[in-house]
Structure formats: C-alpha cells, structure tokens
DRENZASE-377437 format. One record per residue: x, y negated, z negated of N, C-alpha, C in turn. Coordinates in steps of 0.1 Angstrom, whole numbers, plus 5000, padded with zeros to 4 digits. Atoms other than C-alpha are relative to their C-alpha. Example, Ala and Ser with C-alpha at 12.3 -4.5 7.8 and 13.67 -1.06 7.14 Angstrom:
2
500950125000512350454922500949885000499150115000513750114929499249894992
! end
This chain:
165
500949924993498449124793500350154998499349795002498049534788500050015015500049904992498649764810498850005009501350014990496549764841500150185007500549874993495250094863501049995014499350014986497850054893501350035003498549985000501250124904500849954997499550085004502449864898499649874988500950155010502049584869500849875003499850124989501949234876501549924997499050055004505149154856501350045013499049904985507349394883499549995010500550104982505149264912500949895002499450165000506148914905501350035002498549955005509849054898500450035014500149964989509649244931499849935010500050074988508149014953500749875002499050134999510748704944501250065002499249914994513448964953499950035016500049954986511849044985499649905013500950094992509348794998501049865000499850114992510748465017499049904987501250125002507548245003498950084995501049935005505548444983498849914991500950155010503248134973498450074994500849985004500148314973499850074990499749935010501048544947500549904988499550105010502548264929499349924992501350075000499448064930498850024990501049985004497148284918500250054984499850005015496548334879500550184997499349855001497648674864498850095003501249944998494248784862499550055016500149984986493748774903501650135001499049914999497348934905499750134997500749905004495949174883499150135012500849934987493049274906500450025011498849994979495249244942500550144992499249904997497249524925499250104998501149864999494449754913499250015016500250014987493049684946500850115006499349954991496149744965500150195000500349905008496350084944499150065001501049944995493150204953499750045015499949984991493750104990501250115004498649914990496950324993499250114995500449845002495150654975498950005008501449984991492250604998500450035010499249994984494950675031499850154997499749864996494751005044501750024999498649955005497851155029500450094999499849835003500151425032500250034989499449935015500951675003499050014997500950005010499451704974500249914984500350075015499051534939501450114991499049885007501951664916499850034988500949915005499751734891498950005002501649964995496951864908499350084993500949985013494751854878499349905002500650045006491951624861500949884996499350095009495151434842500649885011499550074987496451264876498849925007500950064993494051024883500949895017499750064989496150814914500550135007499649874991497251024945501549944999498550005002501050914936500550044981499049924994503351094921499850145011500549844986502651364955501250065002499349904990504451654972499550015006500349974987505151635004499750115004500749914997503851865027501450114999498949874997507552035037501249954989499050015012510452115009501249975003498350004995513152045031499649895002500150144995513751655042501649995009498850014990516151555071500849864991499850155007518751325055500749935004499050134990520151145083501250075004498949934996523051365087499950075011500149834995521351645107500150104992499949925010521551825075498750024992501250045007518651925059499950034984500049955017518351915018498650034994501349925006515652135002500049934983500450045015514151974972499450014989500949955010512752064942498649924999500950065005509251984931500049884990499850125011510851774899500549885010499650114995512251544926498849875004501050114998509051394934498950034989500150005010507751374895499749835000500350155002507950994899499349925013500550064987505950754924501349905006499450084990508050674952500149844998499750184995510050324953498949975013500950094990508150274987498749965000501650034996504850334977499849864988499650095013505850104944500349825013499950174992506849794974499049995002501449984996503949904991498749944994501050045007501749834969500049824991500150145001502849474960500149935013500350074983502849394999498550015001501650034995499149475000499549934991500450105004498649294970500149885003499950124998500148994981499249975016500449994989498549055013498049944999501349995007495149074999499849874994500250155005495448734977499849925015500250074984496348565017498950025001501349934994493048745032499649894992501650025009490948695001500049845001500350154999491548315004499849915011500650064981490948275042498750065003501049995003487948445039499850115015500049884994489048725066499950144996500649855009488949035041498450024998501849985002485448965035499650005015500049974986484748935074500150155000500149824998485849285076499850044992500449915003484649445052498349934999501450014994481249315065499450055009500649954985481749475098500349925009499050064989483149185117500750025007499249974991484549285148501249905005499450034995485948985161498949844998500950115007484648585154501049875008498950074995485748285172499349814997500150105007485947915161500249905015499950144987485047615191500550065011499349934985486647855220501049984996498450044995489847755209500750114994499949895010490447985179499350174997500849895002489248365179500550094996499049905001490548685165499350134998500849865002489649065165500350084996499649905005490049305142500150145004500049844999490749685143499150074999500949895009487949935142500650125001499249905001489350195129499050104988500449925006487850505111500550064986498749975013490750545088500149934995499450145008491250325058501549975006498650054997494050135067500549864984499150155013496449835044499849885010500350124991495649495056501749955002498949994995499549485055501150065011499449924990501349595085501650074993498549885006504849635061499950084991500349895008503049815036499550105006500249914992502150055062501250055003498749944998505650085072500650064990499149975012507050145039499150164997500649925000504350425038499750105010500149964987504750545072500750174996499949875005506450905056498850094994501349905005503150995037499050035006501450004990500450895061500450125008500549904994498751205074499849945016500750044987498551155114501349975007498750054994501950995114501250085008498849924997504451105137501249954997498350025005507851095127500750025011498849974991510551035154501650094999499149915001513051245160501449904994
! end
C-alpha cells in the first residue's frame, strides 16, 4: 500500500495500537483499505479542532495543522522549572497527536459499524430503542473526536482548554 494523506500510516497504526489497545478487534477486522480511511478521517478530524499555535510552516507547503507551535515558548516541566524552547523542537508532529490519531481511527471503525457516527452526523440528538435502550449525544459547536482518549492525549493543543495548575 503507498503512502496515505494522514499522520499516521496503517502499518504504525496497527503497530501502535497492539502495543496499546487491550482488544483492538475492530481495527483488526477491518481490511487495510478501511484502516486506510479511519486514519485519513481521523487526520482530518484532529486539524479541524480549534487549535492553539500555529502551523510550523505557515505556508502553502504544510498542508495538515501538525507539525505546530505552541502558543507560549516556555513549557512547565514538572519540576516548577520552566524550559524555553526553540521553534526546531516542534519540527516534528507530536507523539500525542501521532496516538491520537490511531484512537480516533480505531474509534471510528467501532462507530462506523454500529451505525452511531452516521446518526450524528445527521443531526441526531438522542434515539431510543423499545424504552429500554436510549442514548444522547453532545451538541456541541466545536468539532470534537468521537474518542474521549484521543481528546486527552490532545488536551495540550486544544484551544479553550484549560490547563491545571
């Protein structure tokens, strides 16, 4: 398979997510070609987040919003100490946003085959099966990751986010 458009390719998904994932069946399941798409997907859903920084070449030649700079040049690094960083340090896309983005892939295969991703992006608020079964989604104005850990893992870039002391 060439080279796909995404942060990740499906060879280092797969690699990544049997490293990480418990039961990563759905990913396992589906042919390379679906994998494929989940990550261009996913990849499209993280540059679509309101995000701090900027593009680190903010040009024409940088089509995804990763590799970025952050907004501030200093970063706290656990010590109470704070280390000022150069621009070459963020040259490469972030390990997190690199998990990140095989958690919403594999997130996305689940969905796409329960037939809840399409629900919401139809506008489905909320849908309920014989009284017994019902569930309601988020309306939210902000793209979001249908993943809640690829949100976490991305919880430093998102614009909005507060950071704890």
């Amino acid at each position: 398979m060439t080279d796909i458009d995404a942060y990740v390719q499906v060879a280092a998904a797969t690699t990544w997510l049997s490293e990480h994932i418990a039961f990563p069946a759905a990913w396992t399941a589906a042919p390379d070609g679906q994998q494929a798409a989940a990550l261009i997907e996913a990849s499209d859903s993280i540059d679509a987040l309101p995000l701090k920084g900027c593009k680190y070449d903010d040009n024409q030649s940088q089509a995804r919003a990763f590799p970025r700079i952050p907004d501030r040049a200093a970063q706290n690094i656990g010590t109470g100490e704070i280390n000022f960083q150069s621009d070459e340090d963020y040259s490469e896309v972030p390990q997190e946003v690199l998990d990140a983005c095989c958690l919403e892939a594999l997130e996305i295969l689940k969905q796409g085959s329960s037939g809840r991703k399409d629900l919401r992006e139809q506008g489905v608020k909320s849908f309920s099966l014989g009284g017994k079964l019902s569930e309601t989604f988020e309306d939210s104005p902000i793209p979001r990751l249908l993943s809640r850990k690829a949100r976490e893992k991305l919880r430093f870039w998102l614009a909005g986010m507060v950071e704890a002391a």
